[in-house]
N, C-alpha and C positions, 0 to 999 in steps of 0.2 A: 450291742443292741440291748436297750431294758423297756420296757413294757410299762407305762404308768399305770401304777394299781390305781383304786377308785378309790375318792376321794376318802369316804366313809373307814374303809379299812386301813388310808395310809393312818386319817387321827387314831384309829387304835393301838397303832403301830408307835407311833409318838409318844401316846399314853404310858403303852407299857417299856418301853425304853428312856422313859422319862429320869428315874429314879439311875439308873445308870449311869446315863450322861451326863445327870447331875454330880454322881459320885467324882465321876472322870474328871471334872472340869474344874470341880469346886480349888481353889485355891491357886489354879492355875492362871498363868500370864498369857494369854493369848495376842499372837500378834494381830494388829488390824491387817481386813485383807489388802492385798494391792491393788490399785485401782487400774484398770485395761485404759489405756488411752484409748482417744475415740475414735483415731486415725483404726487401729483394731477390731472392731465392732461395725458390721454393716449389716442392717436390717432390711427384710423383706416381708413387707404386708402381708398378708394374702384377704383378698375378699370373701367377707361373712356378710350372708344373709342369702336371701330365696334366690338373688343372680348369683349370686357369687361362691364360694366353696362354705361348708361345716367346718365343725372344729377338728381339727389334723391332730391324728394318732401316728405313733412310730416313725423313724427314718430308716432308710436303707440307700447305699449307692448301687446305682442299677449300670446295667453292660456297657451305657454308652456315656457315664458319667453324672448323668441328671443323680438327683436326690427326688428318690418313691418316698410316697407317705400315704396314707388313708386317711380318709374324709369321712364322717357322718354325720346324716340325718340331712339326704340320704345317703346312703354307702357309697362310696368311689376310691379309684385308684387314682392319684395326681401325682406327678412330677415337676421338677422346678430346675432351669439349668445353672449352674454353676455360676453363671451369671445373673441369675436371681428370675428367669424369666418361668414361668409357669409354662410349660411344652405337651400336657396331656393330661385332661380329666374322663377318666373312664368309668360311669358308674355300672356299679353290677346290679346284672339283673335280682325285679323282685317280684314273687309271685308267690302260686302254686305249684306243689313240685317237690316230692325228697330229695331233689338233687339244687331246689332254688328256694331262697331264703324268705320269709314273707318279710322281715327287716335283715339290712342290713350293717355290720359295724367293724368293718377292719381296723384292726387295730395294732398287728406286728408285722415288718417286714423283710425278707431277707432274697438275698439274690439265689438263684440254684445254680445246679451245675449245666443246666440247657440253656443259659442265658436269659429265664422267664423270672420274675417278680414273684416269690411265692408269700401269702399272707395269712396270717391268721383271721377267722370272721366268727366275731361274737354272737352273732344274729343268728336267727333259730326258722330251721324250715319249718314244715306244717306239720311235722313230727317232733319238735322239739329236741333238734339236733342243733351243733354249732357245725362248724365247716373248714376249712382249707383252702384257699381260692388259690389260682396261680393267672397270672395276666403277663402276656406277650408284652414284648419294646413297640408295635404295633396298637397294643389296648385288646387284643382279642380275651375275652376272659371265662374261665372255667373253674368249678367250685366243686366239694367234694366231703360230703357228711363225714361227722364223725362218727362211726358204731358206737355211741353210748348210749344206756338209758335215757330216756328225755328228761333232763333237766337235772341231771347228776354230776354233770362236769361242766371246764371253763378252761377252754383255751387262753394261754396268756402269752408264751414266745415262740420265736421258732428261728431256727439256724438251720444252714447245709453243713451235712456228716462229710467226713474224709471217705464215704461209696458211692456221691452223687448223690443219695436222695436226702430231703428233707427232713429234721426233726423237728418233735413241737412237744410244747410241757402242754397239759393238761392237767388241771386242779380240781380236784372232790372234794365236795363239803364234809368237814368231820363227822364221823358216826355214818357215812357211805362208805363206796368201793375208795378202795388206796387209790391215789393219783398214779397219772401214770404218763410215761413219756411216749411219742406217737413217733412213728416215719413211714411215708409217705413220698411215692414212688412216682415219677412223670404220670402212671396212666392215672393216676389217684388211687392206688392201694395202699389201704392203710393196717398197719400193724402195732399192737398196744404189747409196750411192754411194762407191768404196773412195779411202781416203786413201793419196795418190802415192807409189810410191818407186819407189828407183833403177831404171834398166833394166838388167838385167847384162849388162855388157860398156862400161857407157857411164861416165864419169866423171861420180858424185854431185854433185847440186847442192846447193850451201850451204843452202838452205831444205829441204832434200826429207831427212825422216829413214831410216837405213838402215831400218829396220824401225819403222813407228810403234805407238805405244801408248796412247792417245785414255784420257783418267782421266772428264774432267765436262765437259758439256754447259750453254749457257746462251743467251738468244736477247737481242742486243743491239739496242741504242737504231736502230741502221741499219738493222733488219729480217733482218739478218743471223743466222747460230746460231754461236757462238765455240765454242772447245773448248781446254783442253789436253793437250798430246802431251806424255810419258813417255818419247817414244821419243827421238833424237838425232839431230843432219843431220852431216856429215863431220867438224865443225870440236866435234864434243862437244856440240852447244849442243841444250837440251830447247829445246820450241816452243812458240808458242800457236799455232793455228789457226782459220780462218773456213770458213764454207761458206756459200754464196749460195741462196736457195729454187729455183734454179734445179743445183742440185748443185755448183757450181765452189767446187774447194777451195783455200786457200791458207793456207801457213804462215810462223812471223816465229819466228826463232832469240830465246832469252832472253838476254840479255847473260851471266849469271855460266851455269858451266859445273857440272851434278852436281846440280837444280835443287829435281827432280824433282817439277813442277808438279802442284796436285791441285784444288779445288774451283774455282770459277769463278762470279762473279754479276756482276750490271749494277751499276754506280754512277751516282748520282744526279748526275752531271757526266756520264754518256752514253757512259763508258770502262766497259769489263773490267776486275776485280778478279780477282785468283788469288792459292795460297794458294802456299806452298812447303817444301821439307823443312831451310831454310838458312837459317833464322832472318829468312827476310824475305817479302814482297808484292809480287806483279808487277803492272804497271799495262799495257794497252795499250789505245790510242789505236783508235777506228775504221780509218784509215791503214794500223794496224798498228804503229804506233812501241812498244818496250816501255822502260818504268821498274821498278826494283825499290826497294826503300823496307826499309830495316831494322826490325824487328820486336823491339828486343834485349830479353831477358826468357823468350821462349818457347825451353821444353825439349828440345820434342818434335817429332812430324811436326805438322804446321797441317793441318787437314782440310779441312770444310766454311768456306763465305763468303757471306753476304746483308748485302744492305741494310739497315742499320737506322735507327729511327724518326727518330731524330737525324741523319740523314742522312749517315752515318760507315759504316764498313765492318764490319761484327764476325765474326770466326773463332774456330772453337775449335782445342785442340791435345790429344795425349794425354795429358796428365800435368794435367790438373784444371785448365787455365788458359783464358780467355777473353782474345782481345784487340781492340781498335778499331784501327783503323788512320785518320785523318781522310783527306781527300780532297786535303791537299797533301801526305800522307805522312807524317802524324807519327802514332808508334803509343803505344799506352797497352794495357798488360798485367795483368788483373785474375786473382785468384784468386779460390774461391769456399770458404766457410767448410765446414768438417769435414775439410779436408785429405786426402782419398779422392784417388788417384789413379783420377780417372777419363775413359776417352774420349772426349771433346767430337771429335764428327766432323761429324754433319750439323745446321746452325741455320737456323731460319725464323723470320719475321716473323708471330706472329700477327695476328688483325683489332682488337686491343684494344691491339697498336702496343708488345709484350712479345716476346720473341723466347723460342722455345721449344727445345730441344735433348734430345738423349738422353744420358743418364747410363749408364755400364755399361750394361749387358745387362737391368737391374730396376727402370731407372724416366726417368719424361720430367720435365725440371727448365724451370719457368719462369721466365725471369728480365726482373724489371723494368730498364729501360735504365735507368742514370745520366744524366743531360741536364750537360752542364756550364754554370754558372750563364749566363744571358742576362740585361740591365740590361733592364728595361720603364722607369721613371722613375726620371732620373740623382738622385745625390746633392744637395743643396742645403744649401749655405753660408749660415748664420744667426750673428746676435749683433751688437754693438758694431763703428764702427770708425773708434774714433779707440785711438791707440796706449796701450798699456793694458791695454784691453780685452780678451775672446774671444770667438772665434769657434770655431763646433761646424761638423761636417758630418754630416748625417743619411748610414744608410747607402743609401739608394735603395730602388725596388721592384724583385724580383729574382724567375724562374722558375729553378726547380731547386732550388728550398733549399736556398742556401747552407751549409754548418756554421760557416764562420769569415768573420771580414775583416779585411783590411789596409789601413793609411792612410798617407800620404804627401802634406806639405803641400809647395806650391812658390810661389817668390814671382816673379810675372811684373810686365811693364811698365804702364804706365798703360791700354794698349788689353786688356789678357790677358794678351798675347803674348809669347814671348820666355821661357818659363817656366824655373825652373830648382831642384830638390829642395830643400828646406831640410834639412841635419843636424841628424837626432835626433829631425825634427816629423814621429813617426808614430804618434800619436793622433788620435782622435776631436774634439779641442780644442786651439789653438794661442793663446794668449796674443802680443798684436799685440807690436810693438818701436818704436822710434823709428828703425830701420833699414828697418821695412817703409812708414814715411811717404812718400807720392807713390808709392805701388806698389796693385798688385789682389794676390789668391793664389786658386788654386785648391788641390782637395785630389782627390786620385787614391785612391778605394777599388776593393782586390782583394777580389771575393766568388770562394771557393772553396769545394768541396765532393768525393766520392772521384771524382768526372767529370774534373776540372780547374780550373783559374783562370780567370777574366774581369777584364777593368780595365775601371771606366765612368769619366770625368774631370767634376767638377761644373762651371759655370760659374762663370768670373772674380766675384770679388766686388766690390764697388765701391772704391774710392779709400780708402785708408786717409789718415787723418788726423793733424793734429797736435791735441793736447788742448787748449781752449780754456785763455787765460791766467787765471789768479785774479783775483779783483777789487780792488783794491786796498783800503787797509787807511782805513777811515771816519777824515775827520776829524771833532774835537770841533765842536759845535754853536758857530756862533758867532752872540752875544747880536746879533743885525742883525736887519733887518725881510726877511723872508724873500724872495727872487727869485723874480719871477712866473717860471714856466714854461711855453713853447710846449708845445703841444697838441696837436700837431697828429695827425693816424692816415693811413695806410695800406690802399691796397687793391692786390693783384698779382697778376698769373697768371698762369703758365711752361709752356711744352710743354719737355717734357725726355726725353731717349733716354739710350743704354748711353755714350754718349761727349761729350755734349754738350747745351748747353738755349738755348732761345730766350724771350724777353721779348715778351709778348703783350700784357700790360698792364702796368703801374706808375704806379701816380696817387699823388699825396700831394694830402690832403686837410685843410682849417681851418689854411694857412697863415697866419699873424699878420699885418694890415698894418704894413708897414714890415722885413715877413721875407726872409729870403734861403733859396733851395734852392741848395743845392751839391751835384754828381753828379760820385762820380768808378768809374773801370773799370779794374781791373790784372788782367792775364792773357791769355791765349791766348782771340783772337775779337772783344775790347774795337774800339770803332769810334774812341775819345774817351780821352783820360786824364783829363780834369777839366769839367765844365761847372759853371757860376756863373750862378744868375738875377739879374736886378733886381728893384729893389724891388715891390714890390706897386703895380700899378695901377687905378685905379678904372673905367678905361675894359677894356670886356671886348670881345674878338674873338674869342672862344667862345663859341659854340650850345649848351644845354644844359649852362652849367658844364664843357666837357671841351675842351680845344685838341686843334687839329688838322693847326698847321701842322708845316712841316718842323722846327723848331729850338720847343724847346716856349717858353711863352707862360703866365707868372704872372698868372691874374686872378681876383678875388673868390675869394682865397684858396686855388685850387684848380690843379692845374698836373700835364698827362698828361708824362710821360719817356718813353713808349714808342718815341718817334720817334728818340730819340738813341741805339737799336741797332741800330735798320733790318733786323729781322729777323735782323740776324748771328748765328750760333753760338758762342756763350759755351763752351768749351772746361773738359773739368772742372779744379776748383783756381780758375778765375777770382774776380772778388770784385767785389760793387759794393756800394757806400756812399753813402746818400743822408742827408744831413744838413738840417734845417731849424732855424736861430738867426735871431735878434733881439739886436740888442745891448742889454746890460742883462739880458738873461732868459738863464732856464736854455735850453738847445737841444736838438733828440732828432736821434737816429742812426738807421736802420736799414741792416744790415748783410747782401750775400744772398752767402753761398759757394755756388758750384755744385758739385754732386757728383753721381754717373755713376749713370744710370737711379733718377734719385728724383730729389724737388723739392730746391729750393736750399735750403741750413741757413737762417735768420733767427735775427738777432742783435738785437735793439732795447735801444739807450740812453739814455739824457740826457745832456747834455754842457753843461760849465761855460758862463760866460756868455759869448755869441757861437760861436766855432767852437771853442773850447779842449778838452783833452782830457777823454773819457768824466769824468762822474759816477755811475756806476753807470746799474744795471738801473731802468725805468720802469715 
C-alpha cells in the first residue's frame, strides 16, 4: 500500500534527487522498457464529475474481494468488483462535530482484522483535527479524531499490526512535535507513539533523524510494523524504520544519500521491500541490515510496492512504467501500451492473483502478471544414433507461454558429463558426425516470453555410434553341392541401465554334434577375452537341458554362457560374440553391442565353413 504524496512535494522530491540519479545513470545503457501486450491491460473508467465519483485516493482489497478506494470532493468510500463493476459508494458524513469532518478526504486504505475497511482522512473537524474512519462490507461508517494540536500533523498511511489493531504514520512539519506512528483500536482509541529525535543540546545520533518524515506503513514477516522515514539522521542518510506492538521504535540509515524512500511491502523471502526516488529498491533484512538493487529504466519517482503473484516485487512510477524487481535484485521495467504518461502510485494484489493500480485521476487499470516461462516436462531427445543420422529435441512442457525458443546442442562424455556447446548447432535438429562417435549430447532450449527467459537442459542421449560396415560384395554361385549349415538359435536377456548391462541369460540352442561354441568379450566389464567349448558330448550333466555349473558345459546340443559373466557389468561400447561352427558346415555368429539405457544391438550371421569370416546376414 503507498500513499501519493501531493503533487508540490513529490517535484521537490525530484529536485533534490535530481543530481543523484543523474550521477547513477550518466554513462549507463539502459534497456528500453518491455512493452505489456494489450491482451494484459484492462481498464476501468470510473465516472468524474457532480453524478459521478471524485478523484480516487489509495487501494486496498476488502473481505469480500472488491478493491476499496476513497473518493474526494466529496469524501467517499467506493468499491469496484474484480470484474471491474463499481458495488458501493459510501460518502462520509459532513458537518458539525469533533467526531465529524466539516471536509472530507480519504486517502489510505487497509483491511483490519474485524473485516472493516479502515482509512485514513485528511479532512479536518471544526477543531482542526484529521481522523481515522473505519467503514463496514455493508457501508456503515465511523470516524475518530486524531488527539493532535490542530493543524500540526498529516495523516499519510495506515496498515493492520500482527495485535489486530490498526497502525497509521502521521507527519509534522519540521521545527513541530516529531512525527509519530498512531494505533487505533475497533472502539477508536487512539495511542501516539512519537518517532525519536535529537535532544537539543545533545549530539545527534547516526540513526536518530533531525526531524523525521514517516511516507508508508507495512507490517512484517516478524510481527513487527516497518516504515519509511523521509526524514535524515546527521550523516544525510534517509531511513527505514521498525516499531514493535509494544511501541519501541528503531531506525537503520539507507546506504546511498538523497533517497527519498516511499512505499514499503513484505516479500515473500520475509524482508521489507521499499521504493525510491533514485532509480533503485531498498531491501531490509528483519535485523535491519539494508541493500538497495538498481531499478535502471525507471524515470520517475517509484511510488507504491506489493507482492506479486509470481512471487517478485512490483512498483509503479510516474511516468506510465511498471517495474518487478525479483527477490535477488534483478529488475525488469515494463511500459504499458497507449503511451499516456500516467501515475502508477498505489498497486495491489487482487484475489484472482492480477495486480490492480490507478491510472490518472479517471480510471483503475488491471493488469495480468507476466509469469516468466517455468519448464513442467524437460525436453526430450529422439531419432537415430549411429553417426549420420538425426536427432531432434522436442521443445518441452512449459507455464507462461512461451512466444519463442532457443536451442543449443552440446557434445558431452560418455556418462553426460563434461558437456561443452557445439558451434552453430542451434536448431531443433542436429545431424550426428563421426566426431560425435563414443560421445552422448544434450540440447539446452531457452523458452522466453515479455516476462523473461528460462533454460531447461534435456537428458544425455545415449552413445552415439559408428554405422555398421556394408556387407560385402556376393560371390558368384559356385557349381558345388551346397554346405550344410549350423542351425543353430538363440535365446538372451539383459537388464541394462543409463551406463551399463548385465547378462541374465544367454543360452544357444541346437548345437550340432561335433560343434564348437566359441565366446569371446572386448570392452569395459568383460570378465574373459575368449572362451572355446569341446566338442559335443553325449553324456549330459544338466537337469532340464540347461547347465549349471560354474565354467558352462556343452551337452545334448544345448549350452547356458550366462555363467561366464558372473553378473559383471558390461560397460557401454563393449561387444560379445558368440559363434557356433562345425567344420565342413557353414557357421552362425551372434553379435551383442551394449548401448546406454536400452537393450544390446544384435547382429546375427553365418560364417564360412568352420570359424572363417562372416558369410552374410542368416
Amino acid at each position: 500500500m503507498r500513499v501519493r504524496r501531493d503533487i508540490g512535494k513529490a517535484s521537490l522530491i525530484m529536485a533534490s534527487a535530481f543530481a543523484a540519479l543523474a550521477s547513477m545513470s550518466a554513462g549507463a545503457h539502459a534497456e528500453a522498457p518491455r512493452l505489456l501486450p494489450p491482451n494484459a491491460i484492462e481498464e476501468f473508467p470510473l465516472p468524474i464529475g457532480p453524478e459521478g465519483l471524485g478523484y480516487p485516493y489509495g487501494l486496498a482489497v476488502g473481505p469480500e474481494g472488491d478493491i476499496w478506494f476513497g473518493v474526494t470532493f466529496p469524501g467517499r468510500i467506493s468499491r469496484i468488483s474484480p470484474a471491474g463493476v463499481i458495488t458501493g459508494v459510501f460518502t462520509i458524513p459532513t458537518g458539525v462535530g469533533s467526531n465529524v469532518p466539516e471536509s472530507s478526504w480519504p486517502s489510505s486504505l487497509a483491511l483490519g482484522a474485524d473485516h472493516d475497511m479502515w482509512f485514513i482522512d485528511k479532512g479536518l473537524t471544526n477543531e482542526v483535527q484529521n481522523l481515522i474512519g473505519r467503514v463496514t462490507p455493508a457501508g456503515s461508517l465511523a470516524e475518530f479524531p486524531i488527539p493532535r494540536p490542530p493543524g500540526s500533523s498529516e495523516p499519510v498511511a495506515i496498515a493492520r499490526g500482527s495485535d489486530g489493531d490498526m497502525w497509521f504514520i502521521d507527519q509534522t512539519p519540521a521545527g513541530g512535535e516529531p512525527s509519530f506512528i498512531g494505533r487505533v483500536n475497533h472502539a477508536g482509541e487512539i495511542t501516539e507513539f512519537p518517532i525519536p529525535e535529537p535532544i537539543p543540546g545533545v549530539v545527534e545520533g547516526a540513526n536518530v533523524p533531525g526531524h523525521s518524515l514517516p511516507a508508508d506503513i507495512a507490517l512484517g514477516a516478524d510481527g513487527n510494523l516497518w516504515f519509511t522515514d523521509d526524514g535524515t539522521n546527521s550523516e544525510g542518510h534517509n531511513l527505514v524504520g521498525r516499531i514493535t506492538p509494544a511501541g519501541v521504535v528503531s531506525e537503520f540509515p539507507i546506504p546511498a544519500q538523497a533517497t527519498n524512500p516511499g512505499g514499503i511491502a513484505l516479500g515473500a523471502d520475509g524482508n521489507m521491500w521499499f521504493t525510491q526516488s533514485n532509480g533503485t529498491v531498498g531491501r531490509v533484512t528483519p535485523a535491519g541490515v539494508v541493500s538497495e538493487y538498481t531499478a535502471t529504466g525507471m524515470n520517475g519517482y517509484a511510488g507504491g510496492i506489493v507482492l506479486g503473484p509470481d512471487g517478485n516485487m512490483w512498483f509503479g512510477e510516474e511516468e506510465n512504467l511498471i517495474g518487478r524487481m525479483t527477490l535477488s535484485g534483478a529488475a525488469t521495467i515494463f511500459s504499458r501500451p497507449g503511451g499516456e504518461n500516467l501515475n502508477i502510485f498505489t498497486l495491489v494484489q487482487g484475489i484472482e492473483h492480477d495486480l490492480w493500480y490507478q491510472a490518472g485521476g479517471d480510471r483503475f487499470v488491471r493488469l495480468t502478471v507476466p509469469f516468466v516461462p517455468s519448464v513442467v516436462e524437460l525436453p526430450v531427445i529422439s531419432g537415430g544414433l549411429l553417426a549420420g543420422d538425426i536427432l531432434s529435441v522436442s521443445e518441452g512442457s512449459w507455464l507462461g507461454s512461451p512466444s519463442s525458443f532457443a536451442y543449443q546442442w552440446q557434445l558431452c562424455d560418455q556418462s553426460g558429463l563434461e558437456c561443452e556447446g557445439i558451434p552453430g548447432a542451434v536448431n531443433a535438429t542436429e545431424v550426428l558426425t563421426a566426431d560425435e562417435i563414443g560421445h552422448t549430447l544434450r540440447a539446452i532450449v531457452t523458452a522466453s516470453n515479455i516476462a523473461g527467459a528460462t533454460v531447461a537442459e534435456s537428458l544425455a542421449s545415449p552413445l552415439v555410434q559408428s554405422p555398421p560396415a556394408p556387407p560385402p560384395e556376393p560371390k558368384p554361385p559356385a557349381v558345388v553341392e551346397p554346405t550344410p549349415v549350423v542351425a543353430s538359435a538363440m535365446t538372451w536377456n539383459f537388464s541394462w541401465a543409463h551406463r551399463y548391462t548385465r547378462v541374465d541369460s544367454l543360452i544357444v540352442r541346437g548345437v550340432p554334434s561335433e560343434g564348437v561354441v566359441e565366446v569371446s568379450c572386448h570392452g569395459r566389464g568383460c570378465a574373459f577375452a575368449r572362451w572355446l567349448s569341446s566338442s559335443v558330448t553325449q553324456r549330459s550333466r544338466c537337469k532340464r537341458g540347461r547347465c549349471a555349473a560354474r565354467r558352462p558345459t556343452l551337452a545334448h546340443g544345448e549350452v547356458s554362457l550366462a555363467a561366464l559373466f558372473a553378473g559383471r557389468r558390461l560397460r557401454v561400447g563393449a561387444r560379445i560374440v558368440v559363434m557356433i561352427s562345425r567344420a565342413g558346415w557353414m557357421g552362425k555368429s551372434f553379435a551383442f553391442t551394449i548401448r546406454a539405457n536400452q537393450p544390446p544391438r544384435v547382429q546375427i550371421a553365418c560364417l564360412g565353413a568352420g570359424l572363417s569370416s562372416s558369410a552374410g546376414e542368416c
